[in-house]
N, C-alpha and C positions, 0 to 999 in steps of 0.2 A: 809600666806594669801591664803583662797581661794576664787573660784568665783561661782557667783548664777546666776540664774534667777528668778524673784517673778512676777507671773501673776499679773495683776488686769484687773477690769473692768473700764475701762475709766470715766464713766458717774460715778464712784459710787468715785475713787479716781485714778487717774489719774499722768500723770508725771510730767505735767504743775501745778499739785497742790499742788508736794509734791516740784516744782520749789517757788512756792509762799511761802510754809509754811516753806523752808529751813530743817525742818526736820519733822518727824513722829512717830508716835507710829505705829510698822506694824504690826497689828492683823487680826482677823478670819479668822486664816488655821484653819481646823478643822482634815483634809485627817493624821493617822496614819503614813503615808510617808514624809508626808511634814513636821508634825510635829519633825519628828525625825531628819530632815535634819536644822531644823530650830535652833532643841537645841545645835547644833553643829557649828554653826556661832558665830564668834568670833570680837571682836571689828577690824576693819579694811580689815576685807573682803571686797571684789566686786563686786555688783550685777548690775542683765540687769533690768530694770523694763521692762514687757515685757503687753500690753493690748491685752485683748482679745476681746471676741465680734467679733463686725463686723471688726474691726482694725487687731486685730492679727501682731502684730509687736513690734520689739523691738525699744524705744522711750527713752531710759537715762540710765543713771549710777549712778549710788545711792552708798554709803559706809555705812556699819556696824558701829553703836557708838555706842553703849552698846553690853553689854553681854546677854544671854535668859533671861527673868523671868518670870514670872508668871502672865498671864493679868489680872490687877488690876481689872478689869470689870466684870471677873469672878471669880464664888468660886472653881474652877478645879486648881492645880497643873502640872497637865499635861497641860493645855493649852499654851504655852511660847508666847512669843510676842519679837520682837527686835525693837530698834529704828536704824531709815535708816535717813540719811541727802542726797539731792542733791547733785552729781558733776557738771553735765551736761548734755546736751539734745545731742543725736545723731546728727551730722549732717545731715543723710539720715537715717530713720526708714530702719531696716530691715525687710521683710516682712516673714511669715510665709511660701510664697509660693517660696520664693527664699532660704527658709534654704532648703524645701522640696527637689529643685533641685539640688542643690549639695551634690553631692556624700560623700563629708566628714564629714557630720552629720549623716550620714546612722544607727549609734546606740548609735545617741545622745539623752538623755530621754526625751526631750521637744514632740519630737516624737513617742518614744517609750511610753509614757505613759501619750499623750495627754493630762490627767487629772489634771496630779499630778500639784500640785502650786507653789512650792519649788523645785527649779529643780539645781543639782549641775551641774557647767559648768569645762570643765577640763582646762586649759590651751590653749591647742592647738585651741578647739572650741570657746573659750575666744577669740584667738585672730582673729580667723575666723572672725568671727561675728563684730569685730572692723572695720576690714580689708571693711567689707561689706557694714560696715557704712560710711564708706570713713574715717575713724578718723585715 
């Protein structure tokens, strides 16, 4: 098993919605990085949903139920998409400014490459980040 983070934007799809709709189709990564990390998630990984915008924090726990395929919406191969169901909603959001401040994310990629939307989390940070939520 491993663990992720998957950006979104709140307003557009949110954590509370993928709470309502139990599961989802997770599409439009487009970033060559994320994609690559995306073909590589496996049914029963771990992800952070993590909003950005004005929010910036981590807000639930999602699992991997399917394996990559091909966004049906598009005519690209390359494009993959996975389906995520809800676990839970954090007890306490992590904020973006409290990962900033401790020191043991120091060359965790959420940071290191602000952009990227697929973000692999390693264990140790996994469990940081729990730890942080109060869970």
């Amino acid at each position: 098993m491993a663990y992720w983070l998957l950006k979104t934007e709140p307003h557009e799809y949110s954590y509370s919605d993928l709470e309502r709709d139990g599961s989802t189709v997770w599409n439009g990564v487009n970033n060559n990085l994320a994609l690559k990390h995306l073909r590589i998630m496996t049914i029963g990984d771990l992800v952070l949903i993590y909003h950005t915008g004005n929010e910036r924090q981590v807000m639930g726990i999602a699992e991997v139920i399917s394996q990559p395929y091909p966004d049906p919406a598009l005519n690209d191969a390359k494009r993959v998409v996975i389906d995520l169901r809800a676990v839970r909603k954090v007890p306490q959001p992590v904020t973006l400014a409290q990962i900033k401040q401790d020191k043991s994310f120091e060359n965790f990629d959420l940071l290191r490459l602000p952009r990227l939307s697929v973000v692999p989390v390693s264990e140790f940070h996994w469990q940081r980040l729990l730890q942080l939520s109060g869970n």
